[in-house]
TIVOGU-548477 format. One record per residue (C-alpha): x, y, z. Coordinates in steps of 0.5 Angstrom, whole numbers. Layout:
N
> X_Y_Z .
...
//
This chain:
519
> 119_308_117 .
> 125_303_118 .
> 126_298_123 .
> 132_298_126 .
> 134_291_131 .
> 135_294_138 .
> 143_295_140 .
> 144_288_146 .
> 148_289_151 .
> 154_285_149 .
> 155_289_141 .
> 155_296_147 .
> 161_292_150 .
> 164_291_144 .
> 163_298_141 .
> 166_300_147 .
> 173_296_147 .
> 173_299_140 .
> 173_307_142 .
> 176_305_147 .
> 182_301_144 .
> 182_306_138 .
> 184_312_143 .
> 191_309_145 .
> 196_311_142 .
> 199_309_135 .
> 201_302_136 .
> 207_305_133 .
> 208_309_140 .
> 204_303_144 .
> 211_298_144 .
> 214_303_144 .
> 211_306_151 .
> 211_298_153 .
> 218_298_151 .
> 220_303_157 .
> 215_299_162 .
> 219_294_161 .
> 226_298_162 .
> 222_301_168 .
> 219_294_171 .
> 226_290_170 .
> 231_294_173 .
> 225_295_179 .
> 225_287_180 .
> 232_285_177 .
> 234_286_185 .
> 229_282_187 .
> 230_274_189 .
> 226_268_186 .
> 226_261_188 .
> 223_260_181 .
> 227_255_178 .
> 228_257_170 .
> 226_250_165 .
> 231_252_161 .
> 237_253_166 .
> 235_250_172 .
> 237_255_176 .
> 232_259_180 .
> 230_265_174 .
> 232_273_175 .
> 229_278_172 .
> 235_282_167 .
> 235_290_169 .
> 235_292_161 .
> 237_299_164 .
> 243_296_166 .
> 250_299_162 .
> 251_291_159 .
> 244_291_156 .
> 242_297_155 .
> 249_298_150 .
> 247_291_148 .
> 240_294_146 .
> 243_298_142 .
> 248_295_138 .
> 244_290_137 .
> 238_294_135 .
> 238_294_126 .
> 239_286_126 .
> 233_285_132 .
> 230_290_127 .
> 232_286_120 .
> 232_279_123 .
> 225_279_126 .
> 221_275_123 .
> 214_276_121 .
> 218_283_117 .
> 221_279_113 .
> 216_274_111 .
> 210_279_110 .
> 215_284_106 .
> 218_278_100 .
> 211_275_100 .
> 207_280_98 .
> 213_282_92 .
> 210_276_89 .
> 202_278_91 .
> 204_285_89 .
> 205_283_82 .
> 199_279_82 .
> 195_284_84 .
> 197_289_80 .
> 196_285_73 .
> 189_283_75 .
> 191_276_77 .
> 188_275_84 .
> 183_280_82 .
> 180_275_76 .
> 181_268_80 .
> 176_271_85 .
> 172_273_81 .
> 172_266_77 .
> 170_262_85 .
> 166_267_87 .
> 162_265_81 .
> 161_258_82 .
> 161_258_89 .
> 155_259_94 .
> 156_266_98 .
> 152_262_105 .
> 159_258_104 .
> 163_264_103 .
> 165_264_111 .
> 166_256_112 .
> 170_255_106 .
> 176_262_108 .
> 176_259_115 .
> 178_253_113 .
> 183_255_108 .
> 185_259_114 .
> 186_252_118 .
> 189_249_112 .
> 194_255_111 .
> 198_253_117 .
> 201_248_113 .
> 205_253_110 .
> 208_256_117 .
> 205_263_118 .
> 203_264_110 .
> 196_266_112 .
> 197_272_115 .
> 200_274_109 .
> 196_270_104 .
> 189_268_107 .
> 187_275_111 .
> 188_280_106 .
> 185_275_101 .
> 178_274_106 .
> 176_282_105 .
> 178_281_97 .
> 173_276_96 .
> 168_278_102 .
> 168_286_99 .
> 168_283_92 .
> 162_278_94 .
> 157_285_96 .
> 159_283_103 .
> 163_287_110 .
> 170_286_108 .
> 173_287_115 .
> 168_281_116 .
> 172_276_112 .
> 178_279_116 .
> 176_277_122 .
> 173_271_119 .
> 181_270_116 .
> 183_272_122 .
> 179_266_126 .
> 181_261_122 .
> 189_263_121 .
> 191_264_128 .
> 184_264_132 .
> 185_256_130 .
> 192_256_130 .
> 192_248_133 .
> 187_245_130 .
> 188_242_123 .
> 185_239_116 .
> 188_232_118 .
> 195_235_115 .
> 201_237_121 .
> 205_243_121 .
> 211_245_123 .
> 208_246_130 .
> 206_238_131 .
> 214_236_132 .
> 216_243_136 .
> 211_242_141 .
> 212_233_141 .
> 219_235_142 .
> 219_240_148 .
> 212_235_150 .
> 218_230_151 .
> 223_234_154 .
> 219_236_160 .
> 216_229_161 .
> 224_226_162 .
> 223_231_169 .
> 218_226_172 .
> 221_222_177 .
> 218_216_175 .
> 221_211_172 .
> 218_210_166 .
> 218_217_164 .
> 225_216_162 .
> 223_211_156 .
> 217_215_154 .
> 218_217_147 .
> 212_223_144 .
> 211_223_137 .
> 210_229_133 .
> 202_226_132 .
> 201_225_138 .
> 194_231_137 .
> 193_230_130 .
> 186_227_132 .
> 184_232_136 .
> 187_238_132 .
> 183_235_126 .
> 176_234_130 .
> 178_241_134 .
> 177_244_126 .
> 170_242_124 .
> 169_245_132 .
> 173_251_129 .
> 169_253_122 .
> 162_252_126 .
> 163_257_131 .
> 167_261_127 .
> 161_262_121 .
> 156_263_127 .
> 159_268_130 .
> 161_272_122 .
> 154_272_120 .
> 150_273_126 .
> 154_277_130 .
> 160_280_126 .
> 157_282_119 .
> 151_284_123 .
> 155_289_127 .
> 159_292_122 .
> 153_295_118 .
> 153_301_119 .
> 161_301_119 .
> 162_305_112 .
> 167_302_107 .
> 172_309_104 .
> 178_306_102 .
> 181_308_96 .
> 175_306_91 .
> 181_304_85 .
> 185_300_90 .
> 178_295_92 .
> 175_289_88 .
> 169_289_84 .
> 166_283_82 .
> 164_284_75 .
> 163_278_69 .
> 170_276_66 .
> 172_278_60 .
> 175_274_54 .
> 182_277_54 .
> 181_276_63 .
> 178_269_62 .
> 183_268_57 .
> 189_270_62 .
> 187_267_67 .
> 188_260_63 .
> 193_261_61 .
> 196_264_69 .
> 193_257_72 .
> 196_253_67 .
> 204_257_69 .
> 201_255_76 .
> 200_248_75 .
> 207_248_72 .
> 211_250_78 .
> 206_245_82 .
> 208_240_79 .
> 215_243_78 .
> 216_243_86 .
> 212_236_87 .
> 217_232_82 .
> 224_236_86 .
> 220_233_92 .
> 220_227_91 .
> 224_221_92 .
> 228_220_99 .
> 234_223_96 .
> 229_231_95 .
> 234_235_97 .
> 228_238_100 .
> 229_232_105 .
> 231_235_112 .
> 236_231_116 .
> 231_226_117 .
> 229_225_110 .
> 221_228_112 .
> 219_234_108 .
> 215_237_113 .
> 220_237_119 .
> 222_244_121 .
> 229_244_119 .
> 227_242_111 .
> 229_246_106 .
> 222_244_104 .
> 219_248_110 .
> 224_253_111 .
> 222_256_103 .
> 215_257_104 .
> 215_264_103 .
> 220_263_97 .
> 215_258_94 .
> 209_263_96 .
> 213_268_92 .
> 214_264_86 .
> 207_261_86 .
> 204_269_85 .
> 209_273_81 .
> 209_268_75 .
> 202_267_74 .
> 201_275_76 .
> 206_276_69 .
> 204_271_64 .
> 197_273_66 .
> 200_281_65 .
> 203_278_58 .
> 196_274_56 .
> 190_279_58 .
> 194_285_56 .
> 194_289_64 .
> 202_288_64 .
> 206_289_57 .
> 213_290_60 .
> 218_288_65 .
> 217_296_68 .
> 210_295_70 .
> 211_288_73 .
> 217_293_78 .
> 212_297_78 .
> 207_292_81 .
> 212_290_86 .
> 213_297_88 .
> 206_299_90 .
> 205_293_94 .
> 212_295_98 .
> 209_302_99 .
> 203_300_102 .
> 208_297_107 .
> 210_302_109 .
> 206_303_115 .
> 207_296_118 .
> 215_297_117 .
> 214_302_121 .
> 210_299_128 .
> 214_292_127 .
> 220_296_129 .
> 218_298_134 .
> 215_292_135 .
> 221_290_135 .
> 225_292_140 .
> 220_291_145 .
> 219_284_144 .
> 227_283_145 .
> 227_287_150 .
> 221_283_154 .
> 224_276_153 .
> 231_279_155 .
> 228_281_162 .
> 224_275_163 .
> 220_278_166 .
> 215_274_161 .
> 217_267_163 .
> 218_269_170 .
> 210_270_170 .
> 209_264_166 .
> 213_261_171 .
> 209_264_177 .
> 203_262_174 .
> 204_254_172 .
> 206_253_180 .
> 200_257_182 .
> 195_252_178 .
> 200_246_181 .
> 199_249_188 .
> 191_250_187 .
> 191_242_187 .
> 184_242_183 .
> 180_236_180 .
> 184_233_174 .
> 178_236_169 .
> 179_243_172 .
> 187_243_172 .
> 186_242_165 .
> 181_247_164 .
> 186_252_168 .
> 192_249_163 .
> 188_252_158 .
> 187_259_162 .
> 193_260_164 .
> 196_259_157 .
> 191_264_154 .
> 193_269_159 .
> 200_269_158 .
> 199_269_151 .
> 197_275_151 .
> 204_278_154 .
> 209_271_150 .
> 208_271_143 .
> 211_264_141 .
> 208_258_141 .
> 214_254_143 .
> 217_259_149 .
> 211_259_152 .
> 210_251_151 .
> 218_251_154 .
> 216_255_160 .
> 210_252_162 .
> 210_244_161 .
> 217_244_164 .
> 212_245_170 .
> 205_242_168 .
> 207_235_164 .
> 211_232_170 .
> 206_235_174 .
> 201_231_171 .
> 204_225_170 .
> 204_224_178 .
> 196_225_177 .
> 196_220_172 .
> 194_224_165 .
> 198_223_160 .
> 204_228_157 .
> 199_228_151 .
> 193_230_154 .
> 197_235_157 .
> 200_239_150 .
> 193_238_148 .
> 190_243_154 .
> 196_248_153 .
> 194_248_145 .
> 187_249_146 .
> 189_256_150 .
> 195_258_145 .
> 190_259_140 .
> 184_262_143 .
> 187_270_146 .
> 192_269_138 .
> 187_274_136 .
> 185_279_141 .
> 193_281_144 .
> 196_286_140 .
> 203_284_141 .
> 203_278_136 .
> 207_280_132 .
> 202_280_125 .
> 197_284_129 .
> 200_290_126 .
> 199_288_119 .
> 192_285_120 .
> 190_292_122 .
> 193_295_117 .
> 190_290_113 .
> 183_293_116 .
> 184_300_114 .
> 185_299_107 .
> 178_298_108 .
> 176_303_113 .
> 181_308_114 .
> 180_309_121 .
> 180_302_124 .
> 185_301_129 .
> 188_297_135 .
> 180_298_138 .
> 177_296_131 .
> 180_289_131 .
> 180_287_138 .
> 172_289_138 .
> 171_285_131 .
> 176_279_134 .
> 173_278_142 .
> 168_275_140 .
> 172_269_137 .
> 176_269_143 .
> 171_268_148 .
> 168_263_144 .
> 174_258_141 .
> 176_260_150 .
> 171_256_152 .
> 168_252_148 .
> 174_249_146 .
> 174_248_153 .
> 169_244_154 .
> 170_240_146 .
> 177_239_151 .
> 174_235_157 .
> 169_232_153 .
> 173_229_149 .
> 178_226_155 .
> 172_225_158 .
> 169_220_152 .
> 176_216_153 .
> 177_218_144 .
> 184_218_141 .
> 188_224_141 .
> 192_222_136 .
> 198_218_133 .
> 202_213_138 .
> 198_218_144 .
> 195_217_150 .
> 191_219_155 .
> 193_217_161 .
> 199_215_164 .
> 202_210_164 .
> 198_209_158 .
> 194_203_159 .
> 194_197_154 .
//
């Protein structure tokens, strides 16, 4: 008779976030219910006096009533471009007409194969979390590359596909402020709003006080290595595990194998990366010199503004949908232009679902951050953790906390950051920490509650992500596969934090922890 390990309480939590998030309503239906609370709650409040002061205006914050006739008919007469013009849309859709085609001519499938064959499967976890890490670098590229890729290769290696999502999903947006020694975009968003705040202090050497864009490089790049070594712990002892008697029924002709390479397969899989290659060093010889016309305004390529950063997605696009063709051509799966359209085509067909939950996602989103009743909440909390006055280690904690409660409602990094370090870096200027110090508690809590709040704007794809596997995953699934992540990235990151400060180690380029910053 078989042994079978006993259910510990914690997987009979987590099987009871997953029937119960699996009975709400279709996330479709979800934002919008949400969209109508916020009409309801805003024109509620909207008469409402704050003596909050709104960061962003300097005049005390109002919440908009969105059923007012202004708003109300600026909803709707605005509602096809907040439609069209929300981001994650058009990134996920011009991506995957590249990874469409490299899919569909076998490509992608036969470069897994070929680094699965010569890469241990105990490292499998490790390696796509860091890849996740790294993949920020390219902005939100891993939501739409490195997740969907983590199911391919773990389904392909014999092993849980929804494990390698969750895993993907750690590294991607789990560990969103951690980084493999090499900045993003976010680094000069957050110094440049960091600095802004710090201004507001009333000592005199804040007036000169300049953040630079490294100032977490050190800490980001140490909170990696924290970031991978939890996140393979908890794929392989806790998620993979729990997953066993999840049965995989996706479509059988659409789901990897990991069969030996044939000729014609090794012969256009040669031939693919030598066309990838050729674009690489296409894009690094357009890059270089300082007068690239990939250069920002201020001549770096990776500020956000580069037309370098700005074309990551056309860059993705380009880097898949030529070597998808030229493996088509050479390994005989895609003969003419016609199945290259048709590979577009069948990747677009699958998005159809997720066109229709990001609408929705949509308008809630617009409606919630024209209410302000986001950043009224943001705002009510950093003065309820000023007004506390706790010890400078819990402030950070709370810093932390608070941040990773208000991400589960405010989705953008730097709308949260605008809100809450107008109050929390002068605050703590006063107390002596360091406006750097400061940002590093914050990112800490951005990145922990990314993975388990369903209005992230790329949660919808990654569910749709899991029912290609799973048909019957939802909302609940992912949440349930995710929470222990949270959990863990919350507070031990917390902890790697506070030791960190408390061993006096750098954070990172031109950073301190104190201020003013002792010689």
């Amino acid at each position: 008779m078989e042994n079978h390990k006993p259910v510990t309480g914690f997987q009979r939590f987590l099987n009871g976030v997953e029937v119960v998030g699996n009975k709400l309503p279709d996330p479709a239906v979800l934002f919008a219910m949400f969209l109508g609370l916020v009409w309801l709650i805003s024109w509620g409040l909207s008469g409402v006096s704050f003596d909050e002061i709104d960061p962003r205006t300097g005049n005390p914050i109002q919440v908009v009533n969105m059923l007012e006739g202004g708003a109300l008919t600026a909803f709707t007469s605005n509602i096809v471009s907040t439609f069209v013009t929300f981001p994650p849309l058009g990134v996920v859709l011009v991506a995957m007409l590249g990874l469409g085609v490299a899919e569909h001519t076998g490509f992608i499938n036969a470069g897994l194969r070929s680094i699965l064959s010569v890469t241990p499967k105990m490292l499998l976890t490790p390696v796509l979390i860091a890849v996740g890490i790294l993949s920020h670098v390219a902005v939100d590229a891993g939501y739409v590359l490195v997740i969907p890729l983590g199911a391919v290769i773990f389904y392909a290696a014999g092993r849980h596909p929804l494990a390698g999502i969750a895993a993907a999903f750690a590294g991607v947006s789990g560990g969103f402020s951690a980084t493999v020694g090499v900045p993003s975009s976010l680094d000069p968003m957050l110094a440049g709003l960091t600095q802004a705040a710090a201004r507001l202090s009333a000592d005199p050497a804040a007036a000169t006080l300049t953040i630079n864009p490294l100032n977490n490089i050190f800490f980001t790049s140490a909170s990696a290595i924290l970031i991978i070594l939890v996140g393979w712990f908890l794929t392989d002892k806790v998620i993979e595990p729990r997953l066993k008697n999840t049965a995989v029924n996706g479509d059988p002709s659409t789901l990897p194998t990991l069969d030996e390479l044939q000729p014609h397969e090794r012969r256009g899989l040669k031939f693919a990366m030598g066309a990838m290659l050729l674009c690489a060093l296409g894009l690094v010889f357009s890059a270089y010199g300082d007068n690239s016309a990939w250069r920002g305004t201020d001549g770096a390529l990776t500020s956000a503004s580069a037309p370098l950063m700005r074309s990551i997605v056309a860059i993705i696009f380009v880097f898949f949908l030529v070597p998808g063709i030229v493996y088509g051509y050479v390994a005989g799966t895609a003969n003419n232009h016609r199945a290259i359209i048709q590979g577009m085509s069948k990747s677009m067909s699958g998005m159809g679902y997720y066109i229709v939950m990001a609408f929705f996602c949509a308008q809630f989103i617009y409606a919630f951050g024209q209410s302000n009743l986001g950043a009224l909440m943001a705002i009510k909390g950093a003065l309820a953790l000023k007004e506390l006055a706790l010890p400078m280690g819990v402030t950070l904690v709370g810093i932390v906390f608070l941040t990773a409660l208000v991400n589960l409602l405010v989705g953008s990094a730097s709308a949260k950051w605008a809100l809450i370090g107008a109050i929390m870096v002068p605050m703590l200027m006063e107390l002596g920490v360091s406006p750097d110090l400061t940002q590093a508690a914050y990112r800490v809590g951005d990145s922990s509650t990314n993975i388990i709040t369903p209005l992230m704007p790329y949660f919808p794809l990654i569910v749709v992500f899991c029912q290609k596997y799973v048909k019957e995953s939802g909302i609940g699934t992912l949440v349930a596969l995710m929470l222990p992540f949270s959990i863990s990235f919350l507070l031990l990151w917390s902890g790697f934090l506070l030791a960190y400060w408390a061993l006096g180690l750098p954070l990172g380029i031109g950073s301190s922890l104190s201020f003013p910053a002792l010689s």
